[in-house]
N, C-alpha and C positions, 0 to 999 in steps of 0.2 A: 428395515432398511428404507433410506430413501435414497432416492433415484437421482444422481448428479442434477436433473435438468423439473424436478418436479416444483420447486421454487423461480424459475427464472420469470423473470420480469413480475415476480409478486411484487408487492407494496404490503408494506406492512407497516402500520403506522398506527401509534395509540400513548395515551397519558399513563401514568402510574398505576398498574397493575394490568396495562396491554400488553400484546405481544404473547410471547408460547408460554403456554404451563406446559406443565411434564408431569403425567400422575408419579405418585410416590412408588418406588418399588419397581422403575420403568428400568429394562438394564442396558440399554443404546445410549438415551439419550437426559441431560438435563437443560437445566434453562435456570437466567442468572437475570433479575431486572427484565426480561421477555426475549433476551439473546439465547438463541439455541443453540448447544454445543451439546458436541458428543458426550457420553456417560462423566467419562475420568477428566472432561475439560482439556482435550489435547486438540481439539476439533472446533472453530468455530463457524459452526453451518452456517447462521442467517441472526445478521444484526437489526435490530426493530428499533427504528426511531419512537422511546418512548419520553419521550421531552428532554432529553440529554445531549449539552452543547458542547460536552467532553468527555473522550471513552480512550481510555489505556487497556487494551488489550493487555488480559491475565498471561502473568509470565509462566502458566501452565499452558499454553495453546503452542502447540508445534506446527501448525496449519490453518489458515485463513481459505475456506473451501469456495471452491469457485462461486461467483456471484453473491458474498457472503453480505455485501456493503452496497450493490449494485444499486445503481440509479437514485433509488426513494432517500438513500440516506444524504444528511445533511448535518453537518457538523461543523463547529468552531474546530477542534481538533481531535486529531486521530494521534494517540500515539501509540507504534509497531512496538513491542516489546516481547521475547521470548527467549528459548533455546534454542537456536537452530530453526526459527522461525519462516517458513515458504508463506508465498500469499501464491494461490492455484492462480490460473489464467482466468483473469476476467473478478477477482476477485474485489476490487474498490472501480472497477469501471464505470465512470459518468456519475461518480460519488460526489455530492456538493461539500468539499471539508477545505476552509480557509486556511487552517494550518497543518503538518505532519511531522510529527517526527519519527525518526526511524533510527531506533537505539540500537546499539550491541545486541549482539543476538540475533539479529534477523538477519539469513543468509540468502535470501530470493524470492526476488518479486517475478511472480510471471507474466506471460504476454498479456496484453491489453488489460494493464491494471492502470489506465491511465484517469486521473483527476478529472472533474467538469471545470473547467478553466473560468470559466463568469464567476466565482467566490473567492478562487486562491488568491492568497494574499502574504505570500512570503518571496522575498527576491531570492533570499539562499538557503539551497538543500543541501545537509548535511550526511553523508553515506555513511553508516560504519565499517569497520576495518572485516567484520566479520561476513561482508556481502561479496557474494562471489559471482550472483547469476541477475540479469537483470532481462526481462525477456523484451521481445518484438513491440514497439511500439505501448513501453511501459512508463509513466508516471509522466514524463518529460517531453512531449510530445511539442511542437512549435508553437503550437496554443498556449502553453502554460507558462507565465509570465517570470519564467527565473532567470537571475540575472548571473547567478551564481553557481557552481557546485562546488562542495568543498568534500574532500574525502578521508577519512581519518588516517592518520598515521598506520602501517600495519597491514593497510590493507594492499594483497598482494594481485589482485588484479585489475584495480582502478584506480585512476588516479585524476588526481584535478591539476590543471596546469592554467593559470591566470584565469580560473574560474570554467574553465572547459572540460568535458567528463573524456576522457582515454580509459582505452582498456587496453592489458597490456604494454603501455608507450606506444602503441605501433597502430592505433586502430584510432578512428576521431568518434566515439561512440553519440557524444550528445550535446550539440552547441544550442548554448540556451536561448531557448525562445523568447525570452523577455529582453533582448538585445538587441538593440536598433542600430547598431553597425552596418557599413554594407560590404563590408570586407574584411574577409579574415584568413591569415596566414596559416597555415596547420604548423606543429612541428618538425622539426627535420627528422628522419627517419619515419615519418608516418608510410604508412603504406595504402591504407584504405579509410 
């Protein structure tokens, strides 16, 4: 076993053939290019920057484990892909990655899974239908330059209204931070 917090604030950084081996025969845990994931790959413990400007999360990982992507990683792009895919609290937190996408399949990001704002370089996020949970001061935070959220068809409790993130219709969850307005209307029926 490891211990939720026995990796936090490591650094882990190396070229081709850095990052975690896994002896053979090991029944926890393996490792993919230096990324360590649980045995069966449902689990992705701790990603290693090993010279890689672009990583697709295997659409066997059900769970991006806390601090998986934290701080040292630095990416062109992330793309979220899974079943039913969670990213734990704190899981891409102060992560340098200019692009993201987040496909089908991924149903919640947890609290402070928010981007390092100095690299991003996309005006509009695109939510899928299948996101239902998005935690406390997650991805979108007033730092982060988007101008836009769009949110797929389907999806039944978020919604984008002239590029504004609702939850429920009834709640103003996330007015983008990449907008220099100094005034902005809610819609009618908002409540909070």
């Amino acid at each position: 076993t490891i211990q939720v917090y026995a990796m936090s604030y490591a650094t882990f950084v190396g070229g081709a053939g850095n990052g975690f081996t896994v002896a053979e025969g090991n029944e926890s845990f393996c490792a993919d290019n230096g990324t360590l994931y649980d045995k069966n790959k449902t689990k992705l413990i701790k990603f290693v920057n090993s010279g890689l400007t672009e990583f697709t999360v295997p659409v066997t990982v059900s769970s991006i484990e806390q601090e998986a992507f934290y701080n040292d990683v630095t990416l062109e792009k992330l793309v979220l892909n899974g079943s039913n895919l969670s990213l734990q609290n704190y899981a891409i937190r102060g992560a340098k990655i200019e692009h993201l996408e987040i496909n089908e399949g991924v149903k919640s990001l947890g609290d402070y899974c928010s981007i390092d704002s100095d690299v991003w370089a996309d005006e509009t996020i695109t939510l899928p239908a299948s996101l239902t949970d998005i935690g406390t001061q997650s991805l979108f935070g007033n730092k982060i330059p988007i101008k836009n959220f769009v949110v797929a068809e389907g999806n039944t409790i978020f919604s984008a209204v002239d590029g504004v993130l609702y939850k429920y219709g009834t709640t103003l969850f996330s007015y983008p931070g990449g907008r220099t307005n100094t005034s902005y209307t809610v819609l009618d029926g908002t409540t909070k």
